[in-house]
C-alpha positions as CSV (number, residue, x, y, z in Angstrom):
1,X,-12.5,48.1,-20.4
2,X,-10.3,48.9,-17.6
3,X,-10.8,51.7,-15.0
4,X,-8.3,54.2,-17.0
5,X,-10.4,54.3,-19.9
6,X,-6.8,53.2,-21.8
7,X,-6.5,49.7,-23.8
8,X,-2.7,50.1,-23.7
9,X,0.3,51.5,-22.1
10,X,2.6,53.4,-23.9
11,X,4.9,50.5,-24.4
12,X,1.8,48.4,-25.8
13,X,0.8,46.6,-23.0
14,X,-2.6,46.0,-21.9
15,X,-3.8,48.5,-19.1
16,X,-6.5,45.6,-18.2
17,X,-3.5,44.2,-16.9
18,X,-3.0,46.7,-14.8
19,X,-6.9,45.7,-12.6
20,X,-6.7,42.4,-13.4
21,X,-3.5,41.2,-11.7
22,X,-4.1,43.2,-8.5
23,X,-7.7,41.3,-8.3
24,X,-5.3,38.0,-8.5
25,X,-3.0,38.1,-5.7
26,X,-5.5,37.4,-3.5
27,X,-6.7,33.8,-2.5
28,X,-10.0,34.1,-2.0
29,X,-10.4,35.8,-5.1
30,X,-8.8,33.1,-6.8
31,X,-10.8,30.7,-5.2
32,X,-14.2,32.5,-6.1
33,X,-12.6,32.1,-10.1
34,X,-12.4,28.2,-9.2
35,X,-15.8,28.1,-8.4
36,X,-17.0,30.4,-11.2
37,X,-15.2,27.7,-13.3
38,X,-18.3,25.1,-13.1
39,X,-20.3,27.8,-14.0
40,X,-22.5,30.9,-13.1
41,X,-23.4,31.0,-9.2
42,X,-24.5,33.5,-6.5
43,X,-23.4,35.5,-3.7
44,X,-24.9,33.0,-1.1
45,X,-23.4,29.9,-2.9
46,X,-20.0,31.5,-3.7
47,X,-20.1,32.8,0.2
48,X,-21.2,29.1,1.2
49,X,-17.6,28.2,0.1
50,X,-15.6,31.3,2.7
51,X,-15.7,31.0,6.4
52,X,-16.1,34.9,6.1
53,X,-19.3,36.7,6.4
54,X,-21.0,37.1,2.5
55,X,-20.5,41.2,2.6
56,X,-16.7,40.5,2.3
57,X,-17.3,37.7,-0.1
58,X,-19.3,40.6,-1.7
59,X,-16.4,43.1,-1.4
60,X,-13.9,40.0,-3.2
61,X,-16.5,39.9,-6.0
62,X,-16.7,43.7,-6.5
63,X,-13.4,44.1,-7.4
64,X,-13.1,41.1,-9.7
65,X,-16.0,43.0,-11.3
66,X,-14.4,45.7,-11.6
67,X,-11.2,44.1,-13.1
68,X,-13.2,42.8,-15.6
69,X,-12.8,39.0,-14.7
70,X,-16.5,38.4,-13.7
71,X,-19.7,39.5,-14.7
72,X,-22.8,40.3,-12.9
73,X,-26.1,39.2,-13.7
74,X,-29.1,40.3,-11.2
75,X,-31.5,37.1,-11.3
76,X,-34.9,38.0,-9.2
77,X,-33.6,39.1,-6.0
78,X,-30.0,37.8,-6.4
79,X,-27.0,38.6,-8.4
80,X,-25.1,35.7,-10.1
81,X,-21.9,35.7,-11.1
82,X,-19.9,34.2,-14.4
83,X,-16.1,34.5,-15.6
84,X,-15.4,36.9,-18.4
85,X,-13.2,35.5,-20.7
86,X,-11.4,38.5,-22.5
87,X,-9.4,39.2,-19.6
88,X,-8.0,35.7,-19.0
89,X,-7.0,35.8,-22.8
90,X,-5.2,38.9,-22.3
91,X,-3.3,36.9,-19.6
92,X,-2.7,34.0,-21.6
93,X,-1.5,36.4,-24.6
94,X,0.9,38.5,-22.7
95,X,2.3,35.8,-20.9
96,X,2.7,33.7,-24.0
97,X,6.1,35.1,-25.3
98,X,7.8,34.4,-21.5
99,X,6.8,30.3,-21.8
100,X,7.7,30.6,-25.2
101,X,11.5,32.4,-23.8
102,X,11.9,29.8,-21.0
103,X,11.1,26.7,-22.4
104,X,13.7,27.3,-25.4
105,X,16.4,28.4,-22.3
106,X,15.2,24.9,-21.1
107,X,15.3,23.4,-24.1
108,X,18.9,24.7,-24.4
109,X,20.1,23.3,-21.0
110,X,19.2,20.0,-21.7
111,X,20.5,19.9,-25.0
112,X,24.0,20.9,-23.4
113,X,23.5,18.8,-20.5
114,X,23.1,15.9,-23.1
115,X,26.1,16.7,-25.0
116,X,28.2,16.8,-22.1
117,X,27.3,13.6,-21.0
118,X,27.8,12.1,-24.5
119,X,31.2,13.5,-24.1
120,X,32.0,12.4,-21.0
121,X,31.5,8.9,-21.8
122,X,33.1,8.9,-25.2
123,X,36.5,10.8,-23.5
């Protein structure tokens, strides 16, 4: 659940939008969600991956924590980390009407740059 307690804006948008996009535009962040693709790992083998010491790795995987895109899993001494799906579905489901709006505009041009051509070479 995000940090405002909210599931949606007034206008119906997720508010886990709101974290999980901020916890994106960073590139380490986004590489540590690579990683995290091949499956669970921990602080010393995601910070293996950074030429940073593993407190700011730490700090990178704190707020993706808190966005809700990973979870942590304290394993003996060491904390592992795994993706969270929910919020990369929320993603996928709000950005799904803009693909769907842009490839129909695309879809469009090419049908029109297709019938101009036709007519060009029948005129």
């Amino acid at each position: 659940m995000p940090r405002s307690g909210k599931t949606t804006t007034p206008d119906g948008v997720p508010t886990l939008l709101d974290d999980v996009f901020p916890a994106l535009a960073n590139p380490v962040r986004r590489r540590i969600l690579q990683l995290l693709l091949q499956g669970p790992r921990s602080v010393n083998s995601l910070a293996a991956h950074f030429d940073m010491a593993r407190p700011s790795v730490s700090e990178h995987l704190k707020v993706l924590r808190d966005s809700g895109l990973v979870t942590e899993q304290k394993i003996g001494r060491e904390r592992h980390y795994s993706l969270c799906q929910a919020p990369m579905l929320e993603i996928s489901n709000w950005l799904h009407p803009y693909e769907v709006y842009w490839r129909d505009r695309l879809r469009l041009l090419r049908d029109t740059v297709m019938e101009e051509e036709s007519g060009s070479q029948d005129g």
